[in-house]
C-alpha positions in Angstrom: -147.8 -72.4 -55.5 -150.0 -71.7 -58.4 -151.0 -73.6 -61.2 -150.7 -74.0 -64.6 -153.7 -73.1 -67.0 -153.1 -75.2 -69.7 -156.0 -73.4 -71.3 -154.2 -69.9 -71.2 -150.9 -72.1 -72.7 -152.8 -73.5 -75.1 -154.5 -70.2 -76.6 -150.7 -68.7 -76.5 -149.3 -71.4 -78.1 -152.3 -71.2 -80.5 -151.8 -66.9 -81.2 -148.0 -67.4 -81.1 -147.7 -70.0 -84.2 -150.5 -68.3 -86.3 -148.8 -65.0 -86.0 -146.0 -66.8 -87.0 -147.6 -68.0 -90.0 -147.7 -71.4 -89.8 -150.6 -74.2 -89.7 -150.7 -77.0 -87.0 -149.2 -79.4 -89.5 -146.1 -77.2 -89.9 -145.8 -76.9 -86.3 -146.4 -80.1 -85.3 -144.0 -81.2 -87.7 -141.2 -79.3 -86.3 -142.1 -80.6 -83.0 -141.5 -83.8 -83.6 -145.5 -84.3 -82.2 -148.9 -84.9 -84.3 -151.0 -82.8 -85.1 -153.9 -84.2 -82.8 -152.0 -84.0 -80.2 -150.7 -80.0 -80.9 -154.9 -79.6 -81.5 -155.8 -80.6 -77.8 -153.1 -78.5 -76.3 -154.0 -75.5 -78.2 -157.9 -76.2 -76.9 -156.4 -77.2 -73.3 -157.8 -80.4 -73.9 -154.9 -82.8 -72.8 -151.6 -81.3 -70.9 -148.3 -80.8 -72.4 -145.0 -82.6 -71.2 -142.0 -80.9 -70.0 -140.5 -82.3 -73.4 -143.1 -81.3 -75.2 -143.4 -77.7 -73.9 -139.3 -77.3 -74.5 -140.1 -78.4 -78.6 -143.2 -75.8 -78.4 -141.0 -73.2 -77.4 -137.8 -73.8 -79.2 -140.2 -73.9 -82.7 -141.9 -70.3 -81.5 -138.9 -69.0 -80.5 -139.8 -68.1 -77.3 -138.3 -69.2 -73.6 -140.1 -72.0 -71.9 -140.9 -69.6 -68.6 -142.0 -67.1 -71.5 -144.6 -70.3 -72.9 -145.8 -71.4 -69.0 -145.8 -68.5 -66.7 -148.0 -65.9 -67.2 -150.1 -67.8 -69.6 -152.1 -64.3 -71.3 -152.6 -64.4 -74.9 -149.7 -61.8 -75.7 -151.1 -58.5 -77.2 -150.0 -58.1 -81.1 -147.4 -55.5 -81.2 -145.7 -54.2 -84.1 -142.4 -55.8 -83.1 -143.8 -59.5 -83.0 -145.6 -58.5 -86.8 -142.2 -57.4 -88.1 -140.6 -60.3 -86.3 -143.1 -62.8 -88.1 -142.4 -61.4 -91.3 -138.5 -61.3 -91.6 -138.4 -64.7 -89.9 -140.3 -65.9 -92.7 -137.4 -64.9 -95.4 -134.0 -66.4 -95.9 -130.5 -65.1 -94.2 -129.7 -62.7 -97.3 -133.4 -60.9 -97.4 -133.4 -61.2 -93.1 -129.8 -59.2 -93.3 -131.5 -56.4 -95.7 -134.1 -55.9 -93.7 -132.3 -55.2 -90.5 -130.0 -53.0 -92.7 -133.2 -51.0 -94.5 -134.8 -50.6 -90.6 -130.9 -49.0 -89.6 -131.3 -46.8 -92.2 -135.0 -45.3 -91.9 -134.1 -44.9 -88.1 -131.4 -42.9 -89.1 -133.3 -40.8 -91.8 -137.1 -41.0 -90.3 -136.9 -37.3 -89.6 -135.9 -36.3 -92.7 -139.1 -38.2 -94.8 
């Protein structure tokens, strides 16, 4: 059995919410947790709960195995950039993104 760097969690969970654009505070605010307490996980500093790692993930979007196992910092892609920044919009502006990407997939070849 292996186990857990909470190190390795802590830098994901660190990457994950800045790509996601949002400050400790934010986060820690959605997680129902303070902000001291989101600080020593992101350093590895103090170990997360089961309750506390479900919250972390549900807030990053992410599966909890995705969060614990395999704890690399994730490379930045160009899907988890475009993610970030439709996620940031409301339903309406989300819906004509998606609909804008359809159509320069369709038409990419002819620009």
């Amino acid at each position: 059995m292996s186990s857990i760097s909470y190190s390795l969690v802590g830098q994901k969970i660190k990457y994950l919410r800045a790509n996601a654009g949002m400050t400790q505070e934010q986060m820690s605010e959605k997680c129902d947790i303070s902000t001291s307490y989101l600080g020593h996980i992101e350093r590895g500093s103090r170990k997360l709960s089961l309750e506390t790692a479900v919250k972390i993930a549900d807030c990053l979007h992410i599966s909890i195995d995705a969060l614990i196992i395999d704890g690399k910092v994730p490379d930045m892609s160009i899907f988890s950039s475009v993610e970030a920044i439709i996620r940031k919009q409301d339903d309406a502006k989300q819906e004509q993104f998606i609909r804008l990407i359809k159509t320069l997939s369709e038409n990419i070849d002819k620009l």
